[in-house]
DRENZA-421969 format. One line per field, with one value per residue (C-alpha): chain; residue in one letter; y, x, z; residue number from 1. Coordinates in nm, 2 decimals, padded with zeros to 4 digits. Layout:
<recs>
unit <- [A_...] $
code <- [a_...] $
c2 <- [Y_...] $
c1 <- [X_...] $
c3 <- [Z_...] $
pos <- [NUM_...] $
</recs>
This chain:
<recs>
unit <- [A_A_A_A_A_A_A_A_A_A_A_A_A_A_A_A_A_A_A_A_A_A_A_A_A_A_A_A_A_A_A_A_A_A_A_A_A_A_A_A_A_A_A_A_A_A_A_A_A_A_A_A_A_A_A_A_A_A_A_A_A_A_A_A_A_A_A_A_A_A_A_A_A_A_A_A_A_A_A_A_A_A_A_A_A_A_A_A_A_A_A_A_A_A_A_A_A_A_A_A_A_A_A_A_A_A_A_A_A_A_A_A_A_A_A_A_A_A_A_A_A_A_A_A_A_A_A_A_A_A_A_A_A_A_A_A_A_A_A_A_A_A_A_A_A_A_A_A_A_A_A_A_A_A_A_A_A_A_A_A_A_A_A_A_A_A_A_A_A_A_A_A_A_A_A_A_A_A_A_A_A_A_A_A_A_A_A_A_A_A_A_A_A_A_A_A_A_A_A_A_A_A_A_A_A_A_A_A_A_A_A_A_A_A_A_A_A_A_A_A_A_A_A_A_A_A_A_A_A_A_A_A_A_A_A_A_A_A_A_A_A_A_A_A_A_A_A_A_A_A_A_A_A_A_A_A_A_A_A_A_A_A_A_A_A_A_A_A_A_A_A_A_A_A_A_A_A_A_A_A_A_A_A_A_A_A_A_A_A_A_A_A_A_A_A_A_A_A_A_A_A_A] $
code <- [x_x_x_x_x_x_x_x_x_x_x_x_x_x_x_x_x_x_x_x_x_x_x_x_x_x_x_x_x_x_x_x_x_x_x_x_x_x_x_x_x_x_x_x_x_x_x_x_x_x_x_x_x_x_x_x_x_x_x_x_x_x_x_x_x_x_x_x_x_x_x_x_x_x_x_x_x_x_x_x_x_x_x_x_x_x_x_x_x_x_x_x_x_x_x_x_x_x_x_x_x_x_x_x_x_x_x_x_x_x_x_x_x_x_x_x_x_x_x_x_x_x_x_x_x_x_x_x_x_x_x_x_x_x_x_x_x_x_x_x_x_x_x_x_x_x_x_x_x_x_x_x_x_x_x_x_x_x_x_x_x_x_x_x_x_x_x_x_x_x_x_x_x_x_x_x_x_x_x_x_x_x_x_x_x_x_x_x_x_x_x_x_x_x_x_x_x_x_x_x_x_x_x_x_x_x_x_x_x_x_x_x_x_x_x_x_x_x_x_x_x_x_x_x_x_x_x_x_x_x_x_x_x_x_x_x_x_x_x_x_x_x_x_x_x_x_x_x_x_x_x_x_x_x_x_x_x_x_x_x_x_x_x_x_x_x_x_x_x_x_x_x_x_x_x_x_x_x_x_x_x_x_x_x_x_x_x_x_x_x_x_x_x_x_x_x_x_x_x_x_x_x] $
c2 <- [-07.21_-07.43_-07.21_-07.17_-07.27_-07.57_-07.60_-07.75_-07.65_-07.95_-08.03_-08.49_-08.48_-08.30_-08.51_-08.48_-08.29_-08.05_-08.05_-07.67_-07.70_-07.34_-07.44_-07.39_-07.09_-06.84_-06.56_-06.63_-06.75_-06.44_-06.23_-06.44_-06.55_-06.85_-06.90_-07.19_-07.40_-07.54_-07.35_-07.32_-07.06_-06.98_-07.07_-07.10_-07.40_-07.24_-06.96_-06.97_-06.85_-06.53_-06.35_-06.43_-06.43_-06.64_-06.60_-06.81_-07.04_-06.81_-07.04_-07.30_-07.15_-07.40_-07.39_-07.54_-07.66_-07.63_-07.97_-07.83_-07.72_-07.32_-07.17_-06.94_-06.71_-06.35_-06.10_-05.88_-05.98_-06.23_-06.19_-05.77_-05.88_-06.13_-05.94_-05.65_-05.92_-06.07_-06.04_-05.76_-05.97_-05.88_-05.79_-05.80_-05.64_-05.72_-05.42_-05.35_-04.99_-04.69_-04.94_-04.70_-05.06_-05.05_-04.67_-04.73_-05.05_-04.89_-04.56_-04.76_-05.00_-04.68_-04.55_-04.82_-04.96_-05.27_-05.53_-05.54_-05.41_-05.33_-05.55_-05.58_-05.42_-05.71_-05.58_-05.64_-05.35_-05.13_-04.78_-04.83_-04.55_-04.83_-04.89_-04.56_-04.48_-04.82_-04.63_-04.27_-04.47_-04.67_-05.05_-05.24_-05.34_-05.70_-05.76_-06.07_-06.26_-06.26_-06.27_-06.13_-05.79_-05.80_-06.04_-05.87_-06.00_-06.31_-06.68_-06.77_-06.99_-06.66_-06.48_-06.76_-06.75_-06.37_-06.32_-06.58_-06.40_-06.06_-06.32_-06.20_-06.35_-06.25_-06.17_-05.89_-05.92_-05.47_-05.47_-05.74_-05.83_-06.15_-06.48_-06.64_-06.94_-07.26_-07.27_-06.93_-07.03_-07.38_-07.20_-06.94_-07.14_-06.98_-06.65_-06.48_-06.21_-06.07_-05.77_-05.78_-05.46_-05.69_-05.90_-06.25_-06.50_-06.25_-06.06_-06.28_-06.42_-06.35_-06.07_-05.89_-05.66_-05.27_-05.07_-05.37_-05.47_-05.24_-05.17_-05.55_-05.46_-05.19_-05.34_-05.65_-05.41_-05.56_-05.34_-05.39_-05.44_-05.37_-05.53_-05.85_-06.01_-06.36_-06.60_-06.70_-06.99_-07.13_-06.94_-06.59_-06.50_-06.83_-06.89_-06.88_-06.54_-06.35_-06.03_-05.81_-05.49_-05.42_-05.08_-04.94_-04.96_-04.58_-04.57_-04.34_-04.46_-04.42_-04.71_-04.43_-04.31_-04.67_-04.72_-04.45_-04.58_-04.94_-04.79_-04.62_-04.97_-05.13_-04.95_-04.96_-05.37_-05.46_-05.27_-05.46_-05.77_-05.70_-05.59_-05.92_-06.13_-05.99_-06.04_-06.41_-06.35_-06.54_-06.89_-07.18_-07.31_-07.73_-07.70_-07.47_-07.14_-06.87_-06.60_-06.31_-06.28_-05.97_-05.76_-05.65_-05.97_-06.30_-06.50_-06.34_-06.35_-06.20] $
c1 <- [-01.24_-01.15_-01.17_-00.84_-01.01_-00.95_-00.57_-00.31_00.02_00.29_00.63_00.69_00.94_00.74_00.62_00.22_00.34_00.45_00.20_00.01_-00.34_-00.46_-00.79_-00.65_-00.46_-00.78_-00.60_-00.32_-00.50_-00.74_-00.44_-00.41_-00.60_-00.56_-00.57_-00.50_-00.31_-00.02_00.29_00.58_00.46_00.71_00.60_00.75_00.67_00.65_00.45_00.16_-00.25_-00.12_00.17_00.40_00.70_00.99_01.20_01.53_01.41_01.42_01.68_01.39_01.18_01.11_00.96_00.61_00.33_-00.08_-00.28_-00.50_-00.42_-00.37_-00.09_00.03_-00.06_-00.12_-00.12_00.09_00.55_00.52_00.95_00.92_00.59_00.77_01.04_00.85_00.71_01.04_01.09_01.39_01.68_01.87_02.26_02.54_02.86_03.24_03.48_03.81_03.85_03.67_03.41_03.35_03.21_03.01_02.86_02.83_02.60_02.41_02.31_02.23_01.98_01.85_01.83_01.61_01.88_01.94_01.58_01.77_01.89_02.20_02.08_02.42_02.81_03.08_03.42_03.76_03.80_03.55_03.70_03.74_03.56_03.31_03.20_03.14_02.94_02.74_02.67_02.56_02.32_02.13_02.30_02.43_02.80_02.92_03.31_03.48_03.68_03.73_04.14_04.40_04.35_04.01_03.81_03.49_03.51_03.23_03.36_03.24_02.97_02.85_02.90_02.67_02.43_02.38_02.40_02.05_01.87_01.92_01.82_02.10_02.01_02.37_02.70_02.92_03.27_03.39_03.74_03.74_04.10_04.05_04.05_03.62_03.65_03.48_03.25_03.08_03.15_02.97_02.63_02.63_02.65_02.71_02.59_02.89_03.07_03.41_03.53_03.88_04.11_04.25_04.12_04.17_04.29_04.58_04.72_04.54_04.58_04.70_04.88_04.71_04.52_04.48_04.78_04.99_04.75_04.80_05.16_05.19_04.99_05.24_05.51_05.45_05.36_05.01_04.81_04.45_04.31_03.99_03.79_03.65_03.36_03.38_03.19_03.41_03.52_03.75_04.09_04.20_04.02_03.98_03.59_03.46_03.43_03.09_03.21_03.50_03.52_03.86_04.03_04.33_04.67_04.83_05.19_05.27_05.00_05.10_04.97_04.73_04.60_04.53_04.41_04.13_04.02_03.97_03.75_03.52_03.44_03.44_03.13_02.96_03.01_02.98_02.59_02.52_02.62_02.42_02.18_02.12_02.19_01.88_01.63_01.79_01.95_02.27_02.26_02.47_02.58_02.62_02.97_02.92_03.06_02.81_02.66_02.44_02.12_02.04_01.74_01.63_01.63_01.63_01.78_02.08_02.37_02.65] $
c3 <- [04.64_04.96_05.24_05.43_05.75_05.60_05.44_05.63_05.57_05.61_05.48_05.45_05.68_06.01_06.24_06.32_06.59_06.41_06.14_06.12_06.17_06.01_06.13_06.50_06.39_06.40_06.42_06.14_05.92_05.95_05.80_05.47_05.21_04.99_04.61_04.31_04.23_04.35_04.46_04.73_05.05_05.32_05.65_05.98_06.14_06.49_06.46_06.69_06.66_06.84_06.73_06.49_06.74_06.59_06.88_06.84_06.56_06.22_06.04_06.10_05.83_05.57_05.23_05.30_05.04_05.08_05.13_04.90_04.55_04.67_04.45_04.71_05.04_05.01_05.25_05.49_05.37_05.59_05.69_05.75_05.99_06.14_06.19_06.38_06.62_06.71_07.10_07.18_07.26_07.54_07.54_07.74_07.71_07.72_07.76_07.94_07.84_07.69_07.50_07.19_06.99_07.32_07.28_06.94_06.99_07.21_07.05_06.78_06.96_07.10_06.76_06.69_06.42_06.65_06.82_07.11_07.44_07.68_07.97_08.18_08.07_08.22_08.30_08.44_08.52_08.75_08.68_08.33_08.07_07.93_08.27_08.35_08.03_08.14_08.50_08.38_08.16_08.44_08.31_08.57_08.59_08.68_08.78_08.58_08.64_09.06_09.12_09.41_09.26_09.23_09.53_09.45_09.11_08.99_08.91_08.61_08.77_08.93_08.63_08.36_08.69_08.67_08.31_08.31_08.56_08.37_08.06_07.86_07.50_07.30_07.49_07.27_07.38_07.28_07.37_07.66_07.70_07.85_07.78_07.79_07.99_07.83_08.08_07.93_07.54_07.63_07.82_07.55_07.18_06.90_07.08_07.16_06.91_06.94_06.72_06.64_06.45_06.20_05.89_06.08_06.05_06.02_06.30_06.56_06.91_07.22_07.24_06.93_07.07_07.00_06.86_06.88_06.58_06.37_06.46_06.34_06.01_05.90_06.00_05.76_05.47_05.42_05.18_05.35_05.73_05.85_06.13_06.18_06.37_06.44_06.70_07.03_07.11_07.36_07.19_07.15_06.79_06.64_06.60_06.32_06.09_06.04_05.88_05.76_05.67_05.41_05.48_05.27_05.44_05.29_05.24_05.51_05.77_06.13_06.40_06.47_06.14_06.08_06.38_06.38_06.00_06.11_06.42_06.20_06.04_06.36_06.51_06.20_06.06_06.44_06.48_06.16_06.28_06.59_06.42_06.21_06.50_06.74_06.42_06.35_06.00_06.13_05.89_05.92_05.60_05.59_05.65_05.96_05.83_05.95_05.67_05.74_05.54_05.37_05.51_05.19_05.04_05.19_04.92_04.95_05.19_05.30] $
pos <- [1_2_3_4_5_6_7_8_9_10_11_12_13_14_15_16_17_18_19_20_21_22_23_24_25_26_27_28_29_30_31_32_33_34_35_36_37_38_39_40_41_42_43_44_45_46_47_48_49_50_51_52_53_54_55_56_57_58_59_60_61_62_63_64_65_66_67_68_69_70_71_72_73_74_75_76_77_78_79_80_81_82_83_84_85_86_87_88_89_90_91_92_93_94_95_96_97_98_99_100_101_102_103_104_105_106_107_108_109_110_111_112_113_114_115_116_117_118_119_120_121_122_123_124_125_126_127_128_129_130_131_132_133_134_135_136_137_138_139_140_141_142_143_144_145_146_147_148_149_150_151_152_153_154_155_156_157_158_159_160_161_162_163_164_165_166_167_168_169_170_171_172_173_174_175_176_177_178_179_180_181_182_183_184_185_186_187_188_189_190_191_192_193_194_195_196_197_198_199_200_201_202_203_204_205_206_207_208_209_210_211_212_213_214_215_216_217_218_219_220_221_222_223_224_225_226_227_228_229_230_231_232_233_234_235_236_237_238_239_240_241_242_243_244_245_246_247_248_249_250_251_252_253_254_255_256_257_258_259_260_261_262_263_264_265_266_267_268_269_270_271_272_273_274_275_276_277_278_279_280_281_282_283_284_285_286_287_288_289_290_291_292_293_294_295_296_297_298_299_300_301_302] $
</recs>
């Protein structure tokens, strides 16, 4: 048997660069061991001798074949290790009023159900119940956007500079009534989640916000809503969609009833998307449409 020391893992289209030398990767390939003949391994083409940290670049995992004629790499599941090593991302919060999405995120990071943490809580409002929650817990409160009625408030210069130095990873908008100015959507791509009360594209925009929602939802006679988390973009809940959860309209729902079944969804389909997010499962399909992969299984998506 060729000794592993020895294999070099490539794909044709990596430059030498980027070709994996196991033979400099000492302590990986330590964890592994290499048998015949010839079959498809999954690799990531940034993992380093010391830790198996894949950081930002999980979607970059490729399916990689042995130089030599070794049919496959045993060891530790390479994704659940990989997984565990991942860095904690840090978070930073949206909210304009009590921020349940905002408690409910952050129990379940401290839960240990999300790989990341509540770095910073932004706000437009300083008195607000989210903000308060953010104080009693020791997370700092920012005050966006600055205007006439609130001077002390960042620009959104200020606001991208301190969001970097607290090395905020993923922004979560949780019932941020304000527009995000293009400025933050363009320094924060394809990192920035909104959760809306409606199964968008329906029910959407400016305006639709919290029992005006689902006021609108009865009103029409739709028989389903539920929450959705999409990506933000320049426009009042127009980026693309990540999840939905469907929840029964009843014949005799009040704006409240309805209301307080779409919320229950809402903390849990926005802690998954989280969730996925701070351990990279987010993929881009070709045509740009994002899908979360399955934990459990990483062939399938969702």
């Amino acid at each position: 048997m060729e000794s592993l020391s020895s294999a070099i893992a490539y794909k044709p289209s990596l430059n030498s660069g980027e070709i994996i030398d196991l033979r400099q990767r000492q302590t990986l390939a330590s964890q592994f061991t290499c048998s015949f003949p010839n079959q498809k391994v999954i690799f990531c083409k940034t993992c380093s001798a010391n830790n198996l940290a894949l950081r930002n670049t999980w979607n970059g995992i490729s399916l990689v074949q042995c130089r030599s004629n070794a049919s496959h790499v045993e060891g530790p599941q390479i994704e659940n290790d990989a997984v565990k090593e991942l860095r904690r991302k840090k978070l930073g919060i949206f909210v304009s009023g009590g921020g349940s999405n905002f408690r409910a995120i952050h129990d379940a990071s401290s839960r240990g159900l999300i790989h990341g943490d509540v770095s910073v809580l932004v706000t437009d409002k300083a008195s607000c119940g989210g903000a308060e929650y953010a104080r009693d817990k020791g997370i700092p409160v920012l005050l966006f956007p600055r205007s006439k009625n609130c001077p002390e408030g960042l620009s959104s210069i200020d606001l991208i500079n301190a969001l970097r130095t607290f090395e905020v990873d993923f922004l979560l908008l949780a019932g941020y009534l304000k527009l995000i100015p293009t400025e933050l959507v363009q320094a924060y791509p394809k990192s920035i989640l909104n959760i809306h009360p409606s199964l968008l594209p329906a029910f959407g925009g400016k305006g639709f916000y919290g029992m005006k929602v689902h006021r609108a939802v009865i009103a029409s006679g739709a028989r389903f809503s539920g929450p959705t988390v999409h990506f933000v973009d320049e426009h009042y809940d127009t980026g693309l969609i990540l999840a939905q959860r469907v929840v029964p309209v009843l014949a005799n729902d009040t704006p409240e009833q309805l209301a307080a079944r779409v919320l229950h969804e809402e903390h849990n389909i926005y802690a998954e998307a989280v969730a996925a997010l701070c351990e990279d499962r987010i993929v881009w399909r070709d045509d740009g449409v994002p899908l979360i992969r399955s934990k459990a299984n990483s062939h399938e998506y969702y």
